[in-house]
C-alpha positions as a Markdown table, in Angstrom:
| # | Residue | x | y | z |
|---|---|---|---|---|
| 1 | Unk | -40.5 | -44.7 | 33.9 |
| 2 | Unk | -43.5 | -43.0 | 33.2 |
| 3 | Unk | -44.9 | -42.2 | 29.7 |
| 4 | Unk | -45.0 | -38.4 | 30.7 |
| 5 | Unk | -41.4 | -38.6 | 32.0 |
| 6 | Unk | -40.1 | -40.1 | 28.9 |
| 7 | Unk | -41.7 | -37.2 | 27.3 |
| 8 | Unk | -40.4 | -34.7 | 29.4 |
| 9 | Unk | -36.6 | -35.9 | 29.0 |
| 10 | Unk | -37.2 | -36.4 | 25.1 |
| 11 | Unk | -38.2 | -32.6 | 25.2 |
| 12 | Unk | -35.2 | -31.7 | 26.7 |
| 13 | Unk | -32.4 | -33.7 | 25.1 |
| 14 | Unk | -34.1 | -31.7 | 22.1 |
| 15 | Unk | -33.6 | -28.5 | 23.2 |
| 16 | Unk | -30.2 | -29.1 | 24.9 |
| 17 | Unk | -29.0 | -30.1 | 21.2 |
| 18 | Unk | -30.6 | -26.9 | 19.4 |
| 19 | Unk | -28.3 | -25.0 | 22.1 |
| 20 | Unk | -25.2 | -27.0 | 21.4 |
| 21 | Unk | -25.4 | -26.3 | 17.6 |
| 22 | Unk | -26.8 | -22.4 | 18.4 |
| 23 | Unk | -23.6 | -21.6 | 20.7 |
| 24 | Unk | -21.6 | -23.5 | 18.1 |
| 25 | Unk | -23.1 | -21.2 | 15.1 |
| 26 | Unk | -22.2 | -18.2 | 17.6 |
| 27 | Unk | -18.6 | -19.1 | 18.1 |
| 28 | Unk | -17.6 | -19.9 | 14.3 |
| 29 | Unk | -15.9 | -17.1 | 12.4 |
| 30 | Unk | -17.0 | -15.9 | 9.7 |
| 31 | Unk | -15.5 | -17.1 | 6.3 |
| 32 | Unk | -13.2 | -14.9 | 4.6 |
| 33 | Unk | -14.3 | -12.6 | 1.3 |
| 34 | Unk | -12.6 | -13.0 | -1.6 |
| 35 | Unk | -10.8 | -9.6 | -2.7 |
| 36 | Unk | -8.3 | -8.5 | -5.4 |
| 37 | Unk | -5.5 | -11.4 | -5.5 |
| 38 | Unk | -6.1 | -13.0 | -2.3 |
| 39 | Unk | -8.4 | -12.9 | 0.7 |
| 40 | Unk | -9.7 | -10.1 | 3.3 |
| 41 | Unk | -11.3 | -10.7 | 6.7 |
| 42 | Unk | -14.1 | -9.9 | 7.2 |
| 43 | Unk | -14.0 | -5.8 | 8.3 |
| 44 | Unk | -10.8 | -5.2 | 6.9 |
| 45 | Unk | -12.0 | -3.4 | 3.9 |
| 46 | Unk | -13.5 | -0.9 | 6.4 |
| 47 | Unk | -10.8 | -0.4 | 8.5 |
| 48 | Unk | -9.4 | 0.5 | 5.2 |
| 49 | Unk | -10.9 | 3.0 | 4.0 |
| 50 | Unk | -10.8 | 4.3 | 7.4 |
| 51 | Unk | -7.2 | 4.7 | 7.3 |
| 52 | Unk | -7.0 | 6.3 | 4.0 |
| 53 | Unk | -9.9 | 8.8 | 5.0 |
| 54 | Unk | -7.2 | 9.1 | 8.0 |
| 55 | Unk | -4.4 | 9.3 | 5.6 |
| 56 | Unk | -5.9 | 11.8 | 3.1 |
| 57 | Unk | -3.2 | 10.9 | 0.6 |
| 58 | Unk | -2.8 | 12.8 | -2.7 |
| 59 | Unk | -4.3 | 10.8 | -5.9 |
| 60 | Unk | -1.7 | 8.9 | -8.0 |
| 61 | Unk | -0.5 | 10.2 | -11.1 |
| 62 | Unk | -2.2 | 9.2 | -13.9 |
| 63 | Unk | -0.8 | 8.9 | -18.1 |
| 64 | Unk | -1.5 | 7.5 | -21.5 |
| 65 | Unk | -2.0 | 3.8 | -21.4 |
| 66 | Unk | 1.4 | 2.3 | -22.9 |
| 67 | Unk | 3.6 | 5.0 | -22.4 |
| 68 | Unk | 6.1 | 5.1 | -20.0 |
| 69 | Unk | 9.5 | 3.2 | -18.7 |
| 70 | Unk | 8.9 | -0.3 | -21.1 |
| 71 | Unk | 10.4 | -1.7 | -18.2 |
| 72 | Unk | 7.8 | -1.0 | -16.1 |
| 73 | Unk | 4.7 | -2.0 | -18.6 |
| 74 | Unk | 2.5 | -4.2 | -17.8 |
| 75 | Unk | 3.3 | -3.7 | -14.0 |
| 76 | Unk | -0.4 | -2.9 | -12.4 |
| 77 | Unk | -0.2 | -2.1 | -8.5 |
| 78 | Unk | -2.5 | -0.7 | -5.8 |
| 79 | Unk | -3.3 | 3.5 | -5.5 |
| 80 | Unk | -2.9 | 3.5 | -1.6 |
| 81 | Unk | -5.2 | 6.7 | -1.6 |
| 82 | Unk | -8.6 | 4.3 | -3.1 |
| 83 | Unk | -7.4 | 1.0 | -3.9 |
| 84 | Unk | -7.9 | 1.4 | -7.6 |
| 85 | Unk | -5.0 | -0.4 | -10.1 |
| 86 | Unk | -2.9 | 1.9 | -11.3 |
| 87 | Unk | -0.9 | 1.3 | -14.4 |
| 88 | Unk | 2.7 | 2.2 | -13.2 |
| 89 | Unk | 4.0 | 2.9 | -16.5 |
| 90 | Unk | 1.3 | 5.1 | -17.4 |
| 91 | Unk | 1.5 | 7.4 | -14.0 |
| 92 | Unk | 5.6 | 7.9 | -14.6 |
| 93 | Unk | 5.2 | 8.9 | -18.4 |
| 94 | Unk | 6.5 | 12.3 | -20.0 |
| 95 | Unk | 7.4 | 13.6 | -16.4 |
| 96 | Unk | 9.8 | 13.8 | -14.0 |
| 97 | Unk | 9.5 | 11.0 | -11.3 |
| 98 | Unk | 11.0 | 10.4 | -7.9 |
| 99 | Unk | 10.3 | 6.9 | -6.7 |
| 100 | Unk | 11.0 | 6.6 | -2.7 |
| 101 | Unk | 10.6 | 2.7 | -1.9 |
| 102 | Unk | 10.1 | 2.3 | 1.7 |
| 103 | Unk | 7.9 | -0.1 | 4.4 |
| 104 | Unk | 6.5 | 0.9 | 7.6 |
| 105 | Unk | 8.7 | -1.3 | 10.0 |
| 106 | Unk | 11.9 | 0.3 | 8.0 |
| 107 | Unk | 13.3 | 3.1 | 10.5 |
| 108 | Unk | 14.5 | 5.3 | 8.1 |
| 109 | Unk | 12.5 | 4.8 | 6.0 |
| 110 | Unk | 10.2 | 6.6 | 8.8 |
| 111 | Unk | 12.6 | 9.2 | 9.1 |
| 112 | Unk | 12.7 | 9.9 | 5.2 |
| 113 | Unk | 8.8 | 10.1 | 4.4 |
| 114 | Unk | 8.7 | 13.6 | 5.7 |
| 115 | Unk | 12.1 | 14.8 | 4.0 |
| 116 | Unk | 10.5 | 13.3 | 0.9 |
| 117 | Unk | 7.3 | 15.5 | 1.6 |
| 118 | Unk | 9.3 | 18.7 | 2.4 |
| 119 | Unk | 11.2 | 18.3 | -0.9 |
| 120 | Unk | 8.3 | 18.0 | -2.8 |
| 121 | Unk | 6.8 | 21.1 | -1.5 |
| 122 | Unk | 9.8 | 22.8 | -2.6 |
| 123 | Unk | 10.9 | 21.0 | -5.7 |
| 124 | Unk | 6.8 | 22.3 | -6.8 |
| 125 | Unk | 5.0 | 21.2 | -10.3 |
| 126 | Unk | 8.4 | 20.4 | -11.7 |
| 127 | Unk | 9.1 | 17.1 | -10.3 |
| 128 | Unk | 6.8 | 14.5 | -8.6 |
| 129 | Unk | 7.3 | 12.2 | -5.7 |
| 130 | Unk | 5.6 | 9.1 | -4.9 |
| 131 | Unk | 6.1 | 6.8 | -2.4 |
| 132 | Unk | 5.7 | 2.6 | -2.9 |
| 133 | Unk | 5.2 | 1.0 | -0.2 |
| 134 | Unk | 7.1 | -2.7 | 0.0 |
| 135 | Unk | 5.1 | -4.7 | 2.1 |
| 136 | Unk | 1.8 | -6.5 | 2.5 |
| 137 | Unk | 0.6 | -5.1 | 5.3 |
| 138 | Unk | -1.2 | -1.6 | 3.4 |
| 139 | Unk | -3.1 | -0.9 | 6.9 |
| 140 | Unk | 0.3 | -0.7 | 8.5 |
| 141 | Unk | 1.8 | 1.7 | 5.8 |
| 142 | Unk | -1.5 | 3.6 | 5.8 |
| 143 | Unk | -1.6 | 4.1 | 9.9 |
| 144 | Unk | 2.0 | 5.5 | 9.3 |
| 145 | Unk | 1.6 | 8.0 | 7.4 |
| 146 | Unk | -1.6 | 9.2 | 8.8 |
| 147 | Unk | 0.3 | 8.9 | 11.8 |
| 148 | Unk | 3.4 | 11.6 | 10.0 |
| 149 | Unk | 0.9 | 13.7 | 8.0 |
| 150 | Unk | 2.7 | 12.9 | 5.0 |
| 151 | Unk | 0.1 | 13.2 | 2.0 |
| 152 | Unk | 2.5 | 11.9 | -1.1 |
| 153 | Unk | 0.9 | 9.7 | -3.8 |
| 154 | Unk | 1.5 | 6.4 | -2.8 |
| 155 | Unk | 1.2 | 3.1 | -4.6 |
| 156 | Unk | 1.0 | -0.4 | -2.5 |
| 157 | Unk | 3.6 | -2.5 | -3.9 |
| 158 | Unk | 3.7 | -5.6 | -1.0 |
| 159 | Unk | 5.0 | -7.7 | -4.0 |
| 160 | Unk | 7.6 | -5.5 | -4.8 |
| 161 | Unk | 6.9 | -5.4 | -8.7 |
| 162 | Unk | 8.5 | -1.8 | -9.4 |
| 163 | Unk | 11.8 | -2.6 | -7.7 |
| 164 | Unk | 12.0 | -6.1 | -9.3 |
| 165 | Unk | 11.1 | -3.9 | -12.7 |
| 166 | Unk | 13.7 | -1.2 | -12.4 |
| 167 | Unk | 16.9 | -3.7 | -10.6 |
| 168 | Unk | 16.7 | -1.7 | -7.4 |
| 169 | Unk | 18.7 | -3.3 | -5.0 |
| 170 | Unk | 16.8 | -4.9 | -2.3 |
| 171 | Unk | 17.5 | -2.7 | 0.4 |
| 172 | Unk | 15.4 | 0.1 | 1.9 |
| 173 | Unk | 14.6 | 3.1 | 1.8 |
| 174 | Unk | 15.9 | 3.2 | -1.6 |
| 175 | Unk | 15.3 | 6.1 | -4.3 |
| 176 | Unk | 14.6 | 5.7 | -8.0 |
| 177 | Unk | 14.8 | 9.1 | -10.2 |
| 178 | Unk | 13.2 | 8.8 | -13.7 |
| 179 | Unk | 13.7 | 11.4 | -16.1 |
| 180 | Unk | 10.4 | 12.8 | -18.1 |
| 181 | Unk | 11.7 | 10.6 | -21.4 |
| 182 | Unk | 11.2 | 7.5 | -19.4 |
| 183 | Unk | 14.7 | 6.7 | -18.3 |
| 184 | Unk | 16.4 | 5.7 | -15.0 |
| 185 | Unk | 18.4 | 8.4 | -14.6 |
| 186 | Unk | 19.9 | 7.2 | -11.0 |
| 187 | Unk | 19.7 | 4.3 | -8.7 |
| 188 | Unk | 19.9 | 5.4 | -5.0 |
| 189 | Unk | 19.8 | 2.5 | -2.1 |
| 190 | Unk | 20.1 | 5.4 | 0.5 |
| 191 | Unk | 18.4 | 7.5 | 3.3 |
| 192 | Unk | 18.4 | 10.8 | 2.6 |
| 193 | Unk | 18.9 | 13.6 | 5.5 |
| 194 | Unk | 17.1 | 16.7 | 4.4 |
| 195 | Unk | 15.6 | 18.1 | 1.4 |
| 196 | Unk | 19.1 | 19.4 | 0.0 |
| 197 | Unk | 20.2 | 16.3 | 0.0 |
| 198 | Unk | 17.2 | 14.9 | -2.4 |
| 199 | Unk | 17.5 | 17.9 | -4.2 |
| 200 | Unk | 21.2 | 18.0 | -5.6 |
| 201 | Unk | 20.6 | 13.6 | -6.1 |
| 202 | Unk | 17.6 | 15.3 | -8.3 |
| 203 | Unk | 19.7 | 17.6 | -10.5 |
| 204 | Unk | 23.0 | 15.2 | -10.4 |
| 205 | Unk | 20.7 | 12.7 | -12.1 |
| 206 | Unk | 20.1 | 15.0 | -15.0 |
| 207 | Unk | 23.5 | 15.4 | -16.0 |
């Protein structure tokens, strides 16, 4: 074999590797970025905000830091309308609060986010509904109620701290009502029907 030859076939065996680790490089994912308590693919934060531009939903409620329910201080979850924490003591404090616990694979729980939404237009300034949603999927829970065009404040609770917090059976939908002095006035593992419905639990719960 020639001197050029051996040249020539050197050259190439080169080049042949640079392409093997190039296509290699091209076909690795990229790593993970490290978000909040766990990990978010790469993207994800985008889509995101997407679906809460999608979603418009109404700003959590906001309070005192260390008032509120003492059962529920210390618990910090996720406003689903900007991903900031939210102290949920603090945003249920010296008001009237009705907590709807739902997920987005939950069927009626699908069926109750708008009743929920129609009550509060009615119930007005006096009373204020937000919805937690139970599961670790937010873009999920987000999608659906872009998806319904229900704007309620909603909190992302994929751990389910608040239910743990208040004993609510694990069941869903389920329906906490807090009264303005920080108590659990009622316990409801139910769906709810209509607005009426919601309504009388409302003003049962304050007798």
């Amino acid at each position: 074999m020639s001197t050029s030859t051996r040249w020539t076939l050197a050259v190439l065996a080169v080049v042949a590797a640079l392409l093997t680790g190039l296509v290699a490089e091209l076909r690795r994912e990229p790593a993970p970025v490290q978000h909040g308590r766990g990990t978010v693919a790469p993207g994800a934060e985008q889509d995101l905000s997407m679906l809460r531009a999608r979603a418009a939903l109404s700003p959590c409620p906001v309070g005192s830091p260390g008032a509120g329910p003492s059962a529920l201080r210390g618990v910090t979850v996720e406003c689903a309308a900007d991903g900031a924490p939210v102290d949920v003591a603090a945003m249920v404090a010296d008001r009237t609060v009705v907590l709807n616990l739902w997920a987005y694979w939950c069927g009626p729980c699908r069926d109750e986010l708008r009743v929920f939404a129609e009550y509060q237009r009615r119930a007005g300034a006096g009373v204020t509904v937000v919805t937690v949603h139970q599961d670790d999927n937010q873009a999920a829970g987000l999608a659906l109620l872009a998806e319904l065009g229900v704007h309620l404040p909603t909190v992302q609770d994929g751990r389910r701290q608040i239910a743990a917090a208040l004993r609510v059976p694990n069941v869903m939908p389920a329906t906490v009502v807090l009264a303005a002095d920080g108590s659990v006035a009622r316990i409801l593992p139910q769906p709810f029907a209509n607005a009426e419905e919601i309504a009388a639990a409302v003003e049962n719960s304050g007798r």
